[in-house]
MARBA-3410 file (N, C-alpha, C, O; in Angstrom, 1 decimal):
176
11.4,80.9,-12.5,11.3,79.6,-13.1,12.0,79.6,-14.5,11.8,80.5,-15.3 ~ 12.8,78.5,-14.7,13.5,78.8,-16.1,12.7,77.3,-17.0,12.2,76.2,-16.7 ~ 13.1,78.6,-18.7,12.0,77.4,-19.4,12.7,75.9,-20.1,12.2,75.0,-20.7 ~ 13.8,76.0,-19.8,14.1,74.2,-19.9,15.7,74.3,-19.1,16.5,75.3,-18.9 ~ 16.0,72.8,-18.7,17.2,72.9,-18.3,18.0,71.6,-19.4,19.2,71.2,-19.2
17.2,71.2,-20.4,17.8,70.8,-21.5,18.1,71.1,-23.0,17.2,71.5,-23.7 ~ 19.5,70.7,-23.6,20.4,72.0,-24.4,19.4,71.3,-26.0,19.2,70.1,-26.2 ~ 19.1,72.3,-26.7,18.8,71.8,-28.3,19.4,71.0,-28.5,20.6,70.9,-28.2 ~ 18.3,70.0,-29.6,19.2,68.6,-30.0,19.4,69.1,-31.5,19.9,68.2,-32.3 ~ 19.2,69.9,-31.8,18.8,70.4,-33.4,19.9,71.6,-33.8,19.6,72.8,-33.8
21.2,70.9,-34.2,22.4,72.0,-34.6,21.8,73.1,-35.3,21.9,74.3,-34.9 ~ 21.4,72.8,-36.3,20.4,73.8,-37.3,20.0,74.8,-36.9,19.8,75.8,-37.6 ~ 19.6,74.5,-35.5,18.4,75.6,-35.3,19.7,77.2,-34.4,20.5,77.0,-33.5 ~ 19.7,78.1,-34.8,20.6,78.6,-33.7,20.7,79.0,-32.4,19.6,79.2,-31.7 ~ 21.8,79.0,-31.9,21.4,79.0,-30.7,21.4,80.0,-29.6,21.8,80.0,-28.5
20.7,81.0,-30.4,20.3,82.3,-29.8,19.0,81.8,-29.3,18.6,82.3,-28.2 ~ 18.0,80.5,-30.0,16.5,80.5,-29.8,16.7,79.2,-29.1,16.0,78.4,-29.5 ~ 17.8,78.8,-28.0,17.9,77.9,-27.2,17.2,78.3,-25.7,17.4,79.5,-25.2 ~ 16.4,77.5,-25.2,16.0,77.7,-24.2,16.4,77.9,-22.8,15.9,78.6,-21.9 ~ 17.8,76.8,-22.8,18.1,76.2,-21.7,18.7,77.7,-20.7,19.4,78.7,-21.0
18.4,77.3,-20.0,18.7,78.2,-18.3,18.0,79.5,-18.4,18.3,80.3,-17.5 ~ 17.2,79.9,-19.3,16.8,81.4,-19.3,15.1,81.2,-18.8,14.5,80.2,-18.9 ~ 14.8,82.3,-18.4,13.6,82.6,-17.6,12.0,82.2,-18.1,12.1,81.3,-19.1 ~ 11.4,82.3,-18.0,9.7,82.4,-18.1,9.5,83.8,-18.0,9.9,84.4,-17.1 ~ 8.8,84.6,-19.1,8.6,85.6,-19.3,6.7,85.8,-19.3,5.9,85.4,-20.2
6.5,86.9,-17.7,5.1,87.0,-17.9,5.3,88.4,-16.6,5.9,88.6,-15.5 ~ 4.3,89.2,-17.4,3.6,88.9,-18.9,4.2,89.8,-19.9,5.0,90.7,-19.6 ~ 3.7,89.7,-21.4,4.4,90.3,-22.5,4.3,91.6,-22.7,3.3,92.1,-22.2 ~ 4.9,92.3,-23.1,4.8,93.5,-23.8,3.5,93.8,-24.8,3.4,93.3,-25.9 ~ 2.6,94.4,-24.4,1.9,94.7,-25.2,2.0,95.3,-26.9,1.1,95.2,-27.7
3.2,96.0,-27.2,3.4,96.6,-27.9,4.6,96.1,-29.0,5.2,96.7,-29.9 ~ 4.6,95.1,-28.7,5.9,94.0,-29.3,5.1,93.0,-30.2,4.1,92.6,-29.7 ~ 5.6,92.6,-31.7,5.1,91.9,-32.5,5.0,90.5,-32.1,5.7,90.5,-31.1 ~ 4.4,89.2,-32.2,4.4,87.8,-32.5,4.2,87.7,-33.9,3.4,88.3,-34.7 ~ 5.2,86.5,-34.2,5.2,86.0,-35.6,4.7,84.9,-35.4,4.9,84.3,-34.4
3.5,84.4,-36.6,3.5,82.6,-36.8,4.1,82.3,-38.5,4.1,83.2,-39.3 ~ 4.5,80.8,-38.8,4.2,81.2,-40.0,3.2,80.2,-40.6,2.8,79.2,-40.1 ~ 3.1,80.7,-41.8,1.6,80.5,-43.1,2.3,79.7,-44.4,3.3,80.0,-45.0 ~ 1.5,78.9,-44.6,1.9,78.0,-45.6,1.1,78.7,-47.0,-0.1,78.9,-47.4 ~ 2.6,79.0,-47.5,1.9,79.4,-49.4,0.6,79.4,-49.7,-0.2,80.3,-50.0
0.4,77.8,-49.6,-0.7,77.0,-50.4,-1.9,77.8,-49.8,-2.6,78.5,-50.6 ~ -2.2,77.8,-48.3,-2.8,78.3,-47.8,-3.5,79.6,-47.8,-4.6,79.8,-47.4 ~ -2.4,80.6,-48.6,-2.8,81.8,-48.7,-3.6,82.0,-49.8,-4.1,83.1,-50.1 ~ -3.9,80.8,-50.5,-4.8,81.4,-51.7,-6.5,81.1,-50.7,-7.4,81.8,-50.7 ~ -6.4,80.4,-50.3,-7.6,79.6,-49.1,-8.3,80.5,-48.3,-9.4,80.4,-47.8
-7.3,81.6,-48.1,-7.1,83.0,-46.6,-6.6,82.4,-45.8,-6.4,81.2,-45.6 ~ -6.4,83.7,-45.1,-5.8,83.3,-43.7,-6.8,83.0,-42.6,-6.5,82.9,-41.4 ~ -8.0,82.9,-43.0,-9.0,82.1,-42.2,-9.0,80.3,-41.6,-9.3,79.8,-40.5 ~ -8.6,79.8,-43.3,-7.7,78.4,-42.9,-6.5,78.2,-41.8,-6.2,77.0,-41.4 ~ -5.9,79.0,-41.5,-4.4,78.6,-40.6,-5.2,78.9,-39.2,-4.8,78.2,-38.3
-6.0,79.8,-39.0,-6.5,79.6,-37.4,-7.3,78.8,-37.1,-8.5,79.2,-37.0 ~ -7.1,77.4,-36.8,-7.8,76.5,-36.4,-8.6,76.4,-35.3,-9.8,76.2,-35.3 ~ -7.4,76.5,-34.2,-7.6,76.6,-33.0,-7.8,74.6,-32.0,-8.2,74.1,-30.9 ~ -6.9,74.0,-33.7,-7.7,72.6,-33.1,-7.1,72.0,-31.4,-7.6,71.1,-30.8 ~ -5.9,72.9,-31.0,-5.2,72.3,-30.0,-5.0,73.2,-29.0,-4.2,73.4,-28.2
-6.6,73.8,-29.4,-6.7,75.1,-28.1,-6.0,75.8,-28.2,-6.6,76.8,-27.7 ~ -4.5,76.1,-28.6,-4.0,77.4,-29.2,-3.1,77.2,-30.5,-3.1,76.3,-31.3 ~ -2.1,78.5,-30.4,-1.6,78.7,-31.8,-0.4,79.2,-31.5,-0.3,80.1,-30.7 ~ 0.6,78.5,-32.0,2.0,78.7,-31.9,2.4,80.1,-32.6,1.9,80.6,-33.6 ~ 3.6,80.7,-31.7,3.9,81.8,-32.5,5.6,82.1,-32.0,6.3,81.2,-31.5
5.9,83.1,-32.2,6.9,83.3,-31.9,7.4,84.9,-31.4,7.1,85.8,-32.2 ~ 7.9,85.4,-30.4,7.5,86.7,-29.8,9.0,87.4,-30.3,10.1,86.8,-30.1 ~ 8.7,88.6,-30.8,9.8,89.8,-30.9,10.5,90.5,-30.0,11.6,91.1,-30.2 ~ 9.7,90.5,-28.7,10.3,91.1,-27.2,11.4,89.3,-26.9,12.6,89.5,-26.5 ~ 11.2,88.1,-27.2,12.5,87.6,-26.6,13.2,87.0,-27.3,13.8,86.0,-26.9
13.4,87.4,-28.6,14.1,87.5,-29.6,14.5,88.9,-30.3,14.2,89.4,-31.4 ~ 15.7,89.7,-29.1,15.7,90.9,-29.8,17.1,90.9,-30.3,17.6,92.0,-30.5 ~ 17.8,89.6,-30.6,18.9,89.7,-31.8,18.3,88.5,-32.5,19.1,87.6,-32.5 ~ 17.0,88.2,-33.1,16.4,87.9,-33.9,15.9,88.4,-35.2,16.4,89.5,-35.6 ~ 15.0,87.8,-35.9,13.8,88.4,-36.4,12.6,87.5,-36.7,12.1,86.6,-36.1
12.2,88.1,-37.8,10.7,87.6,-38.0,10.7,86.2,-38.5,9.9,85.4,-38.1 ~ 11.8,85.8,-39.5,12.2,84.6,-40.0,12.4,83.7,-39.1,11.8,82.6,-39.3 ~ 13.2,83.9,-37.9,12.8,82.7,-36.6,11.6,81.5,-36.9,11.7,80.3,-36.9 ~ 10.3,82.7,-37.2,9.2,81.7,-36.7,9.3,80.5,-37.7,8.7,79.5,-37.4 ~ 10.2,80.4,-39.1,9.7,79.4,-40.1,11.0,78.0,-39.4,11.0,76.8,-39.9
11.9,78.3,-38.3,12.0,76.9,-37.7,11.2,76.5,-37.2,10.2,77.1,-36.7 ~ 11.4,75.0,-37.4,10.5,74.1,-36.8,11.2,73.3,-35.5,12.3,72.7,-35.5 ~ 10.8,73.5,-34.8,11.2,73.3,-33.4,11.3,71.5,-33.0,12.0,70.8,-32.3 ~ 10.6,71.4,-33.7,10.1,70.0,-33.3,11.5,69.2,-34.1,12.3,68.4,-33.6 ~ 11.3,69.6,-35.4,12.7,68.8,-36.3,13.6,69.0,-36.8,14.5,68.4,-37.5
13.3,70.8,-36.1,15.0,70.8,-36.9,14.7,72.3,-37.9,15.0,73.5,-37.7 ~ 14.1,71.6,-38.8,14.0,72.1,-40.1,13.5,73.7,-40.7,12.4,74.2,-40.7 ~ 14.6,74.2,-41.2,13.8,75.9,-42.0,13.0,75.5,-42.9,13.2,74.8,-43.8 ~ 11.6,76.2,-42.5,10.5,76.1,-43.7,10.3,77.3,-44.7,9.2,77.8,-45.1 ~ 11.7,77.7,-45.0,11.7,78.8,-45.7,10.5,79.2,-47.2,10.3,80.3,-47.7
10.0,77.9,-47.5,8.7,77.6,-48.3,7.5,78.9,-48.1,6.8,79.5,-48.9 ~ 7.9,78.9,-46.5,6.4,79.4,-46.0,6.9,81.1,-46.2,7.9,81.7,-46.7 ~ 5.3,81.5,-45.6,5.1,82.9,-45.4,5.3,83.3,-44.0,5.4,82.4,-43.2 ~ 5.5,84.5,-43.7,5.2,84.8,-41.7,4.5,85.8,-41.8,4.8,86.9,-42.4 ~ 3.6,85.5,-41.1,2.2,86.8,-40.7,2.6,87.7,-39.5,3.7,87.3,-39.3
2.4,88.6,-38.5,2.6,89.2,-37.5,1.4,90.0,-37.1,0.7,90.9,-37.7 ~ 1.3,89.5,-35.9,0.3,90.6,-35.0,0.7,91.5,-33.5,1.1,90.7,-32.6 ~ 0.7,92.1,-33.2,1.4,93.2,-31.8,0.3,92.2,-31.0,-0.8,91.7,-31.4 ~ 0.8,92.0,-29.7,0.1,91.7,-28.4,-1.0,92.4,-28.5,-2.1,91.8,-28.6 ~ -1.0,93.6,-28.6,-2.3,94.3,-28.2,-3.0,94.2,-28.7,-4.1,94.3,-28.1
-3.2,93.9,-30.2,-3.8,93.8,-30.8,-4.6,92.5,-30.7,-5.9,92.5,-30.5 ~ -4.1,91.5,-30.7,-4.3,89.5,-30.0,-5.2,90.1,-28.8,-6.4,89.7,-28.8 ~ -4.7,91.0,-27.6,-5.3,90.8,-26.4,-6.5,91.7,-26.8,-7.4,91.7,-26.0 ~ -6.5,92.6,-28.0,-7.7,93.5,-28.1,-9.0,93.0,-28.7,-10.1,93.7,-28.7 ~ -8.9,91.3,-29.3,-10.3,90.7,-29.6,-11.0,90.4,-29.1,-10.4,90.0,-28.1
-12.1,90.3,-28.7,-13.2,90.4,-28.0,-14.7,89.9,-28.3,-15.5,90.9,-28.4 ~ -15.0,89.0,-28.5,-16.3,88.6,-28.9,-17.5,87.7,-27.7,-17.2,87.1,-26.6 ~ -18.5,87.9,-28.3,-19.6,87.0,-27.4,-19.5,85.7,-27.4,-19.4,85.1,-28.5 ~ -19.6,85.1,-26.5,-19.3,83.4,-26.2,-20.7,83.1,-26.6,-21.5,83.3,-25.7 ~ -21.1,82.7,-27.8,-22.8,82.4,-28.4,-23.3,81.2,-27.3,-24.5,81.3,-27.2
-22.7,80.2,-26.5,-22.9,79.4,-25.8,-23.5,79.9,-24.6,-23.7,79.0,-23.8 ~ -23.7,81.3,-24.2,-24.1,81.8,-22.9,-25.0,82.5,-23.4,-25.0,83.2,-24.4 ~ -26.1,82.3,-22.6,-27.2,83.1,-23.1,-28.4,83.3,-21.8,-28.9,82.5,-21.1 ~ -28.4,84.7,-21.7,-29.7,84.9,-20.6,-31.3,85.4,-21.0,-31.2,86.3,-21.9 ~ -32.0,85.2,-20.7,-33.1,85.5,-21.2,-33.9,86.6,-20.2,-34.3,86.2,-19.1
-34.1,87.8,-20.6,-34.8,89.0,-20.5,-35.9,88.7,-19.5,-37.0,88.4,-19.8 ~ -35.5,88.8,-17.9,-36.7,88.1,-17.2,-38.6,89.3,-17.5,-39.8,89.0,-17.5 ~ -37.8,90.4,-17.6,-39.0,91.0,-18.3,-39.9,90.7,-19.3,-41.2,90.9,-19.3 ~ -39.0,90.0,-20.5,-39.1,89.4,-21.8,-38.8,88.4,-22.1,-37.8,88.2,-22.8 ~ -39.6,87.4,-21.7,-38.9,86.1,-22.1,-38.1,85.4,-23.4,-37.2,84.5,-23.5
-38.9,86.1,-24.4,-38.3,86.0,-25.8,-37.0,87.0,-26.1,-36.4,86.9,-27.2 ~ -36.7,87.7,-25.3,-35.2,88.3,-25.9,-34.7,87.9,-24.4,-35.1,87.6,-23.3 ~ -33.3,88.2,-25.2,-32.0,87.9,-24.6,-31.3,89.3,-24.3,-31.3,90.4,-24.8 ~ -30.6,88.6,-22.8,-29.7,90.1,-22.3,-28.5,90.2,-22.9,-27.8,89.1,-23.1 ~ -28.0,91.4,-23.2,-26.6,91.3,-23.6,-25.4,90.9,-23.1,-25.2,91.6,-22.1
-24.3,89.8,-23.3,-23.6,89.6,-22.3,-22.8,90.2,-21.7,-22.5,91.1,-22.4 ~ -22.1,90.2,-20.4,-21.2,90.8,-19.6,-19.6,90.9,-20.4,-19.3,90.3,-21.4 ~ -18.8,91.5,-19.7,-17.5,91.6,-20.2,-17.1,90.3,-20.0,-16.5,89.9,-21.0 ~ -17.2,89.1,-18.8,-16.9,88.3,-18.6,-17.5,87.1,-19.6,-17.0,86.1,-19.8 ~ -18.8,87.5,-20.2,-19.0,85.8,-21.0,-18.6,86.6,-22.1,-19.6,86.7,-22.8
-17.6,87.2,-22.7,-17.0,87.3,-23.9,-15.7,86.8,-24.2,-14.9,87.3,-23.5 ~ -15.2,86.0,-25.1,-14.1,85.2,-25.7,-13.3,86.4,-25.9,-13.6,87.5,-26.5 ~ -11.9,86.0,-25.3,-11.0,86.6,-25.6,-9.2,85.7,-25.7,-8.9,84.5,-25.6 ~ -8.4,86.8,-25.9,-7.4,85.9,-26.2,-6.1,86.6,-25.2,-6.0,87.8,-24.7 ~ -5.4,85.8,-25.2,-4.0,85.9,-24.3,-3.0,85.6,-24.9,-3.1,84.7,-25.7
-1.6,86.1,-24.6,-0.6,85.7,-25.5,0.4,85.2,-24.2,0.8,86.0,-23.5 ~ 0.9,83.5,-24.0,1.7,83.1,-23.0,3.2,82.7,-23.6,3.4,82.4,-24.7 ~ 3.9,82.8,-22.8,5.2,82.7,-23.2,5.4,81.3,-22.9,5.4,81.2,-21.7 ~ 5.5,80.1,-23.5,5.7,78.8,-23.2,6.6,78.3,-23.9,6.3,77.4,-24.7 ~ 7.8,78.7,-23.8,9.3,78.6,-24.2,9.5,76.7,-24.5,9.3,75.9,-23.5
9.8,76.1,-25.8,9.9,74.8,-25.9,11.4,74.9,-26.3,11.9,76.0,-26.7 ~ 12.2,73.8,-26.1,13.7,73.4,-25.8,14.3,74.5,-26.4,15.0,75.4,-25.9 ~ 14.0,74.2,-28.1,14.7,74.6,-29.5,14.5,76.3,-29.5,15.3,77.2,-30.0 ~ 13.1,76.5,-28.8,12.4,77.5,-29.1,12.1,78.4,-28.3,11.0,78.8,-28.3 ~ 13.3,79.1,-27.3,13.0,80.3,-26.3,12.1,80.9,-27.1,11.1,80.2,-27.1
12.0,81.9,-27.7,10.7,83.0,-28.0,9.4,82.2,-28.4,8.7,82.6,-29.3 ~ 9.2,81.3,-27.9,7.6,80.3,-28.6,6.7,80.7,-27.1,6.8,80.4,-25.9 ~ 6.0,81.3,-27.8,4.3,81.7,-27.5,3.1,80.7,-27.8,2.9,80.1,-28.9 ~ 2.6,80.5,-27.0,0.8,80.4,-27.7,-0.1,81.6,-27.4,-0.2,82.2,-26.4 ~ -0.9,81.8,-28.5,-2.4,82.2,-28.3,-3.1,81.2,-28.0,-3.2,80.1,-28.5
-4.0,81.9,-26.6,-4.9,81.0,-25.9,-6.0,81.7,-26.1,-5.9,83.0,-26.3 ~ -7.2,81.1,-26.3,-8.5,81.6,-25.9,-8.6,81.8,-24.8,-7.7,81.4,-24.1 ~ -9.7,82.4,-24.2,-9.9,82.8,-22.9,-11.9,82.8,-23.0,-12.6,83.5,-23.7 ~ -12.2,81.9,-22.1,-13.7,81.7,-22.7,-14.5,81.4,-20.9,-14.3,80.8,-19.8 ~ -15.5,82.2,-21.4,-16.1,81.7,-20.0,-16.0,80.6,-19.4,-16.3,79.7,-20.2
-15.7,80.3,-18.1,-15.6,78.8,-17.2,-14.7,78.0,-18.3,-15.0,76.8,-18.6 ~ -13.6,78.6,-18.8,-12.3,78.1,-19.2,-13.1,76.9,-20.1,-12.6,75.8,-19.9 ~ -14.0,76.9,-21.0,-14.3,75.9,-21.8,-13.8,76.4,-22.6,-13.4,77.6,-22.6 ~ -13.5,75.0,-23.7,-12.8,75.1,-25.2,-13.5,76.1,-26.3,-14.7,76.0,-26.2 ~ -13.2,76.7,-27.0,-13.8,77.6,-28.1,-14.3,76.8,-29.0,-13.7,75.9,-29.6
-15.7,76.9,-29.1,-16.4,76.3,-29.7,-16.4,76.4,-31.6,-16.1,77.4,-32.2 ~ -16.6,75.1,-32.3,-16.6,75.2,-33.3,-17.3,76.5,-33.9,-16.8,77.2,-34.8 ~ -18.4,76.8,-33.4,-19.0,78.0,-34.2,-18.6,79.6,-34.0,-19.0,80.7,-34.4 ~ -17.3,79.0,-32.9,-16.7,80.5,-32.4,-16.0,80.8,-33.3,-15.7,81.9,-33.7 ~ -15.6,79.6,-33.7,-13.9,79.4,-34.4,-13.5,80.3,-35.6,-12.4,80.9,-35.7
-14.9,80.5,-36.9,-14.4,81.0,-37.5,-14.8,82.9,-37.3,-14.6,83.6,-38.2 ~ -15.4,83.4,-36.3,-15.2,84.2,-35.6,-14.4,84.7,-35.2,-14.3,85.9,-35.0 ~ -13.5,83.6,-34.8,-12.1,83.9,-34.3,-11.0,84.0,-35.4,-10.0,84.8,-35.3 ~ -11.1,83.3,-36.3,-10.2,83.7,-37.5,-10.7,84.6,-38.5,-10.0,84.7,-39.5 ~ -11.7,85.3,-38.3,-12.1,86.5,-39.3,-11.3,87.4,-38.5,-10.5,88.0,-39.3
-11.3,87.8,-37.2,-10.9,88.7,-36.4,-9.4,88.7,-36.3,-8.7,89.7,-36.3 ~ -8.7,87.4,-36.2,-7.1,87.4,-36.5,-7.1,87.5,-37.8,-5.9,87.3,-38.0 ~ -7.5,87.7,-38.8,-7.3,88.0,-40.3,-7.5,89.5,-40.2,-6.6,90.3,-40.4 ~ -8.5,89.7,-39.8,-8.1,91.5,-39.8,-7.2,92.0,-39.5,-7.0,93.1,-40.1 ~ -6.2,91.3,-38.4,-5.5,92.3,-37.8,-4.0,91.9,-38.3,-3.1,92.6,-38.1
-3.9,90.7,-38.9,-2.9,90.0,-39.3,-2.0,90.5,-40.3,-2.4,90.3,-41.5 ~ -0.6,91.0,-40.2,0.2,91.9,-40.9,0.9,90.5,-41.2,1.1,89.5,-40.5 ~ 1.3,90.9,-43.5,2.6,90.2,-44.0,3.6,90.6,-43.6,3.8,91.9,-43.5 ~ 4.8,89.5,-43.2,6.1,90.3,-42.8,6.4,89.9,-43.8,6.3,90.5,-44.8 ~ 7.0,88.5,-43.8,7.6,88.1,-45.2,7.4,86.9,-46.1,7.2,85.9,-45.5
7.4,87.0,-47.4,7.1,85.7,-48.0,6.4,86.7,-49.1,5.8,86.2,-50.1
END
């Protein structure tokens, strides 16, 4: 399957991170960086503010399909064109993304022994994350991080900042 068969409208952007006629790449390298980038302002806030998660995932940019790239890639903006050279770019390895792992607090069983405690959950009702290659026109190497949540529901507000304490741990400065 190839990820677009139409050419960037955005001279600016180069056209190594053109999409048109090249593949769908799945799945990633575990061992290969994704870049996003981070707005200045933000970093006095943490990097707890930039993982929202409001649109179910998080744009990034992958190092395996950009290998006459770099990390700076990520501060185009795909959508308009534009270098946000303003910003910062953070980086995390696949493995690391696919290595989080938390309890989905929305699933809960109760101890038929004990009705007052709870069983521990399974590997399956724990929140996890995936890194997909979803190549946009401008932007062959563009990724999302997805959650991955029992019975494919949305990551719940109270997961959320659970979820950005744990991408802040693991979240390396590249540059800025």
């Amino acid at each position: 399957m190839l990820a677009c068969e139409e050419d960037c409208e955005h001279l600016d952007i180069p056209s190594r991170l053109n999409a048109i006629g090249r593949p769908i790449v799945d799945p990633l390298g575990s061992g290969y960086m994704v870049y996003m980038f981070f707005k200045r302002e933000d970093l006095e806030k943490g990097f707890a503010q930039k993982f929202q998660f409001r649109a179910e995932t998080q744009s990034v940019v992958s190092e395996q399909l950009n290998p006459e790239g770099n990390a700076s890639d990520a501060l185009w903006n795909s959508k308009t064109g534009e270098y946000q050279e303003e910003h910062l770019v953070l980086g995390f390895t696949v493995h690391a993304v696919q290595s989080i792992r938390f309890p989905d607090g929305r699933v809960r069983r109760k101890d038929p022994q004990n009705p007052k405690q709870y069983l521990p959950l399974s590997p399956e009702e724990h929140v996890t994350f995936e890194v997909v290659h979803m190549p946009v026109r401008c932007m062959y190497p563009h990724c999302d991080v997805k959650p991955v949540t029992p019975n494919n529901t949305p990551i719940s507000k109270g997961l959320r900042s659970i979820a950005r304490e744990r991408f802040g741990a693991i979240a390396q400065r590249i540059m800025g």
